[in-house]
LOKE-577774 format. One record per residue (C-alpha): residue number from 0; x, y, z. Coordinates in steps of 0.2 Angstrom, whole numbers. Layout:
<gutis>
{NUM {X Y Z}} ...
</gutis>
This chain:
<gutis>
{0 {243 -178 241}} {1 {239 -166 257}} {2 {233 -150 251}} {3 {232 -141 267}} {4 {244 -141 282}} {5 {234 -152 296}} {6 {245 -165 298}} {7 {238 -182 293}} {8 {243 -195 304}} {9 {230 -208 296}} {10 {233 -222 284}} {11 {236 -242 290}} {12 {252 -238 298}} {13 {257 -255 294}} {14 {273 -251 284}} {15 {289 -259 288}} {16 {303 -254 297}} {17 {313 -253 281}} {18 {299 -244 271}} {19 {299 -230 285}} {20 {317 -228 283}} {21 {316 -228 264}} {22 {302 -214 262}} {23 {304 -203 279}} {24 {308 -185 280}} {25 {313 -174 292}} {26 {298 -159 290}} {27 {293 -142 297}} {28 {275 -138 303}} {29 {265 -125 308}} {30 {262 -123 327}} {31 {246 -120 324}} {32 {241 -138 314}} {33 {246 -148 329}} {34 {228 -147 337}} {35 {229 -157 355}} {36 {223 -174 350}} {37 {237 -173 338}} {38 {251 -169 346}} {39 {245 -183 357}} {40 {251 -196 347}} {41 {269 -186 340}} {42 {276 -183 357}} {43 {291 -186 348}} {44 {291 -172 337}} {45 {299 -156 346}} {46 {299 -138 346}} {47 {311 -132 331}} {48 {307 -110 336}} {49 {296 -101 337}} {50 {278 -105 327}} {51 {288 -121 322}} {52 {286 -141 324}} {53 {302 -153 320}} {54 {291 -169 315}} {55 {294 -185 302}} {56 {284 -186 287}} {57 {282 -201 276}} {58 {283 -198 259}} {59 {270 -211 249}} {60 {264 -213 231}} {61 {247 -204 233}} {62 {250 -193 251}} {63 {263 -188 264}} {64 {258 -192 280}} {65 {266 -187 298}} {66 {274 -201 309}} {67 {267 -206 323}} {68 {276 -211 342}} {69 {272 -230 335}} {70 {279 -227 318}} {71 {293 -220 327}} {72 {297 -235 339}} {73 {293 -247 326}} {74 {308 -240 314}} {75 {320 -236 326}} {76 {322 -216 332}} {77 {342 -215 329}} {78 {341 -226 313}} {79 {325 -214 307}} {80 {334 -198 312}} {81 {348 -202 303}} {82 {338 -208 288}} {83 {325 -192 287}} {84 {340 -182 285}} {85 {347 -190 272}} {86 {332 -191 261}} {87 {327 -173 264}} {88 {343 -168 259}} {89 {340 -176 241}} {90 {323 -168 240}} {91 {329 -159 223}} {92 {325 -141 224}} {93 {328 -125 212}} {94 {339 -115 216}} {95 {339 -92 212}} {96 {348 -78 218}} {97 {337 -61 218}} {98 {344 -45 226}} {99 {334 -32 238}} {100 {336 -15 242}} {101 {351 -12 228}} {102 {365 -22 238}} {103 {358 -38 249}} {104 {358 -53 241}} {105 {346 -68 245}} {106 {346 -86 238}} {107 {328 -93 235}} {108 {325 -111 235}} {109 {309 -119 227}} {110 {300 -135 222}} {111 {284 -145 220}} {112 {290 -155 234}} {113 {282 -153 252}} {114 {301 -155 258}} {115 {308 -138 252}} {116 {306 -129 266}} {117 {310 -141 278}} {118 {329 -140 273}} {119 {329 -124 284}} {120 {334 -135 298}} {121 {350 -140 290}} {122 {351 -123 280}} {123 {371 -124 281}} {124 {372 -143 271}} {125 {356 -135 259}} {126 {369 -120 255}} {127 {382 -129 252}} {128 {372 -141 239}} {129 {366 -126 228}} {130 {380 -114 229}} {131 {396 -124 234}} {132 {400 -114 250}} {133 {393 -117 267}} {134 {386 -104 280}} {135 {398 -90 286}} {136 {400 -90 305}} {137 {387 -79 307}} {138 {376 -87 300}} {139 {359 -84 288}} {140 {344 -76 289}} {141 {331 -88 283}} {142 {310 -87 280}} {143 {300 -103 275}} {144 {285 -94 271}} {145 {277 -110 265}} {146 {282 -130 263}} {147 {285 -127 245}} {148 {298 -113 246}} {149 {314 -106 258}} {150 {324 -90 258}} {151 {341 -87 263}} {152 {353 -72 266}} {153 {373 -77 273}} {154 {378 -64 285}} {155 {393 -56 279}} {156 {391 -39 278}} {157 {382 -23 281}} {158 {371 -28 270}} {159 {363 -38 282}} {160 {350 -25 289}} {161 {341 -25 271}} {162 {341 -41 270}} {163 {333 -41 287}} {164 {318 -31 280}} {165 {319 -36 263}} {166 {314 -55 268}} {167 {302 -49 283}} {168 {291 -40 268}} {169 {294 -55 258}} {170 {290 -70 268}} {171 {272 -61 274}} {172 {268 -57 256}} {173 {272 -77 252}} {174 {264 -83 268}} {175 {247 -74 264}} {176 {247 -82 245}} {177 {252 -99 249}} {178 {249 -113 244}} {179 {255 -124 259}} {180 {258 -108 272}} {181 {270 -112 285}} {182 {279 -97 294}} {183 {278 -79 289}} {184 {292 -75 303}} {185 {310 -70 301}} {186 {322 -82 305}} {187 {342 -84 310}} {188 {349 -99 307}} {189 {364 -101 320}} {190 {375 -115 325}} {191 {363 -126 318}} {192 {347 -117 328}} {193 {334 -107 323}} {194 {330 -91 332}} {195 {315 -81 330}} {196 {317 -63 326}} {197 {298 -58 322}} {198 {287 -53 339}} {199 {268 -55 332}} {200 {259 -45 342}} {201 {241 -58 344}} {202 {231 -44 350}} {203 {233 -33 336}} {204 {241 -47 322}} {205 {257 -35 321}} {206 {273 -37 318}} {207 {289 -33 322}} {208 {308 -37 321}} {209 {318 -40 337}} {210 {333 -47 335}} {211 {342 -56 350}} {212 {358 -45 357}} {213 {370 -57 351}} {214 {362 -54 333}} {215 {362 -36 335}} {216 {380 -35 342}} {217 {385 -44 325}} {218 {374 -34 315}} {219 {381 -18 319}} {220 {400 -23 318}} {221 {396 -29 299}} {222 {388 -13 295}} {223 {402 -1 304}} {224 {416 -14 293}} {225 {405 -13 275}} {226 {404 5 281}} {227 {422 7 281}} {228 {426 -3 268}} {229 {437 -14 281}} {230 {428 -32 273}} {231 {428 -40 257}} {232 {410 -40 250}} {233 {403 -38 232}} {234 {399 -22 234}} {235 {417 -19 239}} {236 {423 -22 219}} {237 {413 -10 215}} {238 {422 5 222}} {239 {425 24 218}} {240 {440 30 210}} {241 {452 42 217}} {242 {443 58 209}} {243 {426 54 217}} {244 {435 50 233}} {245 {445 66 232}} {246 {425 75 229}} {247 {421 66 242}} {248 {433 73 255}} {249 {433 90 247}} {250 {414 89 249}} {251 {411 83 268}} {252 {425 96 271}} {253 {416 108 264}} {254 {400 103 276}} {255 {411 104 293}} {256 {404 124 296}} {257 {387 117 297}} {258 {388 98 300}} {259 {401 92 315}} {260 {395 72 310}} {261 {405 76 292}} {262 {419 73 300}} {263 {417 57 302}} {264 {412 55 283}} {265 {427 65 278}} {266 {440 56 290}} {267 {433 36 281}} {268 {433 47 263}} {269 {451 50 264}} {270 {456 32 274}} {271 {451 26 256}} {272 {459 39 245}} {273 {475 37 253}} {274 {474 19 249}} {275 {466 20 232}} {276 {483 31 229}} {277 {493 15 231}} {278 {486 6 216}} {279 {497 16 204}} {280 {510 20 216}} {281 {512 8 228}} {282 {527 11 239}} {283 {522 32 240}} {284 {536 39 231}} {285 {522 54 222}} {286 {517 68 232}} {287 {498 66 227}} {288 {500 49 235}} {289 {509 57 251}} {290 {497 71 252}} {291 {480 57 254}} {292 {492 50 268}} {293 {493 68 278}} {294 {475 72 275}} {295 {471 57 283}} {296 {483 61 296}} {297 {475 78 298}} {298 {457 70 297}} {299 {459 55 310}} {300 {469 67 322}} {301 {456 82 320}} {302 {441 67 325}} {303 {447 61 339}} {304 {458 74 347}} {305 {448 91 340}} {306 {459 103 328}} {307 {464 122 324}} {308 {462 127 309}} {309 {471 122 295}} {310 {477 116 278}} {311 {473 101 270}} {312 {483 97 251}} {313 {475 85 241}} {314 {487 88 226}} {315 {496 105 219}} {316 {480 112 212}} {317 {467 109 230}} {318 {469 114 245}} {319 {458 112 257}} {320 {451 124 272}} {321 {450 112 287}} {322 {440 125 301}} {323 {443 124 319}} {324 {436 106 327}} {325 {433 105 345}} {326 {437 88 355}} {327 {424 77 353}} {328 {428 59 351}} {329 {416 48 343}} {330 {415 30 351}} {331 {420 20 336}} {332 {436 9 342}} {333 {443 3 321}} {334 {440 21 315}} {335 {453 27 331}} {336 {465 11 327}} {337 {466 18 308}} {338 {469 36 315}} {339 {483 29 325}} {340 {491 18 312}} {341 {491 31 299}} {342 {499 42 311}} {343 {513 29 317}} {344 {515 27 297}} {345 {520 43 295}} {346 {531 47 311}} {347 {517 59 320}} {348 {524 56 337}} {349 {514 73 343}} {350 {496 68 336}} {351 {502 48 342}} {352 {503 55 359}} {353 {486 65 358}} {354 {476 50 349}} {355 {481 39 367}} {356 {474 53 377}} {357 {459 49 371}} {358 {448 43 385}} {359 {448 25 383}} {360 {431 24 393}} {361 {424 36 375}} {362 {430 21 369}} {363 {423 6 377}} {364 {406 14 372}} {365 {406 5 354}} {366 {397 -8 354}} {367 {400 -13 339}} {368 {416 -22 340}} {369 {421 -38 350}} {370 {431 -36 366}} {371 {449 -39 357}} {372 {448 -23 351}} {373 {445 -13 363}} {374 {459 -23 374}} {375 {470 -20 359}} {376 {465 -2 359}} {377 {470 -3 377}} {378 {486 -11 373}} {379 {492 3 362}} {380 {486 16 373}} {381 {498 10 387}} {382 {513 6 377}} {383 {514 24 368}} {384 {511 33 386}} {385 {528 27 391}} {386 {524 13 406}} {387 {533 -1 409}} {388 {532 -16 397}} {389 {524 -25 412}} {390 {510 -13 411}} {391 {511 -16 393}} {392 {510 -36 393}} {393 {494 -40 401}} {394 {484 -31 390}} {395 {493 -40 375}} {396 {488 -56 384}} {397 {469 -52 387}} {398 {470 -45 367}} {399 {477 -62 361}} {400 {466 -70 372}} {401 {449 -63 368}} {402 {453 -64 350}} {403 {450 -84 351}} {404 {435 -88 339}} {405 {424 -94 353}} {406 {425 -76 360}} {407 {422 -67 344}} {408 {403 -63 338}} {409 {404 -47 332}} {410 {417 -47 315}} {411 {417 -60 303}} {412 {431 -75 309}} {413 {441 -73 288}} {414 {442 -55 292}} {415 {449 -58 311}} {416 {461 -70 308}} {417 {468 -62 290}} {418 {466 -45 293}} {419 {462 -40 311}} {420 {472 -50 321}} {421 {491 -49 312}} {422 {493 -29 318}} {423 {492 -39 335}} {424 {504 -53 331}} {425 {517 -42 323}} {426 {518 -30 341}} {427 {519 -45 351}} {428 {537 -51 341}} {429 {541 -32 343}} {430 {537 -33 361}} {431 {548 -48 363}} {432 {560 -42 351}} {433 {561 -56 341}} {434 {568 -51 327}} {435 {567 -67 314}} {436 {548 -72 322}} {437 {541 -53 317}} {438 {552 -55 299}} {439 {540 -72 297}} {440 {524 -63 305}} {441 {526 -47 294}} {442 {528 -63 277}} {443 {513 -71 284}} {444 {504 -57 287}} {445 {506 -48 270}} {446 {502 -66 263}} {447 {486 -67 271}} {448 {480 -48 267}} {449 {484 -54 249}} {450 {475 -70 251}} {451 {459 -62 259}} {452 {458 -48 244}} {453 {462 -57 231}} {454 {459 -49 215}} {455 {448 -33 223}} {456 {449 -17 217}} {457 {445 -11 233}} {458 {455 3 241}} {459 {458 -9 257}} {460 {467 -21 247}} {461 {482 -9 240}} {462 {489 -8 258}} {463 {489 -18 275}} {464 {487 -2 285}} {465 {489 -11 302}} {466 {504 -22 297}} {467 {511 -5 290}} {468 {509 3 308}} {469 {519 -10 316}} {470 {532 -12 304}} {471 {536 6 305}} {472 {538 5 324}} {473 {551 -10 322}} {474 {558 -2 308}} {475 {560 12 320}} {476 {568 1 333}} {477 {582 -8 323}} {478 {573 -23 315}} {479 {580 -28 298}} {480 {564 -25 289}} {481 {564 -29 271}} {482 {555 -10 265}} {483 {550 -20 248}} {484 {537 -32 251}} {485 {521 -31 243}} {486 {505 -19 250}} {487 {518 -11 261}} {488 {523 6 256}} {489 {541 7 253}} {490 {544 28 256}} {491 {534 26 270}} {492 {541 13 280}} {493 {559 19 276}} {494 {553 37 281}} {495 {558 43 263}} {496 {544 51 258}} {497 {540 57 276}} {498 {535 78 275}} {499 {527 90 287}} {500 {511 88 291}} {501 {502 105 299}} 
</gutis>
């Protein structure tokens, strides 16, 4: 067998079409092996990213050795293509999941096989084989530090970014021990391609992480989502209980004299409280529950729209002192959309009105949301400001539109279509009132926030905030909505339990 990573393109040659086709494989290489005279005779092997050659090995009892242009034409290039992939995809492999930096969760694949690594170039067909589930839309980051070994994160969460420098640490550290050294880059599988996001800096032999805008752009919407506790992760089963969230509000209250930014902290603290509350009293018939709401309420407004001073209840026996706030909005788009459906939830027509002042070009600076959003911000800005429907109607359009999954990069595509999108949907039958299509939404919707949670304990998971938000406004209107449908509170939608708020 090789030992090192020059590619041997010796050996008689002489084997028969039917041979080739029964031993190739598709296989990575180092850049850096493929010395002039070599690539001489491959000139069908092709660039696969950066440091990276696509080429076609022959697997034999006592070597592997790398195709040539006349092994090539003599077995056929569709016929080999087609069989390379299949035998490297039944190159057996072992198959671990390890976990860095607390939370980020990476699946390691290794053999004696100079083949392992190779399976980077159809990452989404090697996932499926060894864990059952294919690559999420994002995506993966992937290393194939040497031939005998690969390493994979799925990007679908926040916990992305330590994944990121988890497998940058880990692919050098592999690279440098070897055997069989192939890349020590970071890699993002995508779509099929691999895009590198390692600069090496030749001069100096440094390196770096760079990911590409599209990357980035994804990258920070799954941390801002994880961060909120808007998408269904691992780490979202694991989740505080309504004491350590009521600290936690108390306490980032309690920072607001010396730290402005807490508010922020406070205002996604209490989102979740309020929620939590619903797991033992789901329709808000307690005044603890109700109380979570309005501090939420209080929070959300007091972010976006500045506040005076004032009280905030988090049951009989706290009460909290919520200082003056001045008006300075943050550019986060979702955290505006839960402060305004909390509001429309619980009938705040005064702080509704004050949320859509909110200059929508603040806004449009969060670039860590796809465009929907923002045209959906846009859309509710304009209908609660009192202008025509026709005004209203064309940002619904340019919502519904940029909401197609070949325009969204940012938010996973399971969260925008059972999550994200409905709020959407629903205003659209109201828009149109249509009373029986926004009965049928509202069912599917509430189906599909079910479905996407499943059995989490997650405080997202005990109410559809945004379906809430919508039916109250038709409930407002004269649509016969059924007030008893699971993960929509009853009191709230019926206005039963609907108090005060300062």
């Amino acid at each position: 067998m090789i030992r090192d990573n020059t590619p041997d393109t010796r050996g008689h040659g002489g084997e028969s079409a039917e041979e080739l086709l029964r031993g190739t494989h598709a296989r990575l290489l180092p850049l850096a092996s493929l010395t002039p005279d070599i690539a001489d005779g491959m000139r069908y092997a092709r660039l696969a990213a950066d440091g990276l050659v696509f080429a076609y090995a022959l697997d034999g009892p006592t070597s592997v050795r790398i195709l040539t242009d006349a092994d090539v034409e003599r077995a056929g290039l569709e016929a080999l293509g087609r069989a390379a992939y299949a035998n490297l995809m039944r190159v057996p492999v072992e198959h671990e999941e390890v976990t860095v930096a607390g939370r980020a969760r990476l699946h390691s694949l290794y053999g004696d096989s100079h083949f392992v690594a190779s399976k980077a170039l159809f990452l989404s067909e090697a996932a499926r084989q060894v864990t059952g589930t294919a690559l999420p839309e994002g995506g993966a980051l992937v290393v194939v530090p040497t031939r005998h070994l690969l390493a994979y994160h799925p990007i679908t969460d926040g916990s992305v970014v330590d994944a990121l420098n988890g497998l940058a640490s880990y692919a050098l550290g592999a690279h440098e021990d070897g055997p069989g050294a192939l890349s020590p880059r970071v890699y993002w599988w995508h779509q099929g391609g691999l895009t590198s996001l390692t600069v090496i800096d030749e001069d100096t032999r440094t390196f770096s992480l760079r990911p590409p805008p599209r990357l980035l752009g994804l990258m920070k919407g799954l941390v801002r989502l994880d961060r909120a506790g808007r998408i269904d992760t691992a780490a979202a089963a694991d989740v505080p209980e309504v004491t350590a969230l009521t600290h936690a509000v108390a306490e980032s209250i309690g920072r607001l004299a010396q730290d402005q930014g807490a508010l922020a902290d406070a205002f996604a603290s209490a989102v979740s409280l309020a929620h939590a509350h619903c797991a033992a009293d789901p329709g808000v018939a307690l005044i603890d529950t109700w109380d979570a709401w309005a501090t939420a309420v209080q929070l959300g407004s007091a972010l976006f729209t500045g506040a005076p001073p004032q009280e905030c209840h988090l049951g009989e026996d706290l009460v909290l002192k919520l200082p003056a706030v001045p008006a300075e909005p943050p550019a986060d788009a979702r955290a505006w959309l839960d402060a305004l459906y909390l509001a429309i939830a619980c009938r705040q027509k005064d702080r509704i009105g004050r949320l859509c002042a909110v200059p929508l070009a603040t806004l449009r600076q969060d670039d860590s949301v796809d465009a929907y959003v923002l045209h959906w911000v846009d859309t509710l800005r304009t209908y609660f400001s009192d202008r025509p429907v026709d005004d209203v109607v064309p940002k619904l359009v340019a919502t519904i539109e940029t909401s197609a999954p070949e325009s969204v990069t940012h938010a996973p595509t399971d969260f925008v279509n059972r999550v994200d999108y409905h709020p959407v949907a629903l205003f659209h039958r109201l828009v149109a009132g249509d009373h029986a299509a926004f009965a049928e939404a509202l069912t599917g919707a509430l189906a599909d926030h079910a479905g996407y949670w499943g059995d989490s304990a997650a405080p997202r998971a005990r109410a559809a905030l945004g379906p809430l938000a919508i039916a109250c406004l038709a409930y407002d209107h004269g649509f016969p909505v059924d007030p008893r449908q699971p993960h929509l509170p009853t009191h709230l939608l019926n206005r039963e339990r609907i108090e005060d708020i300062p």
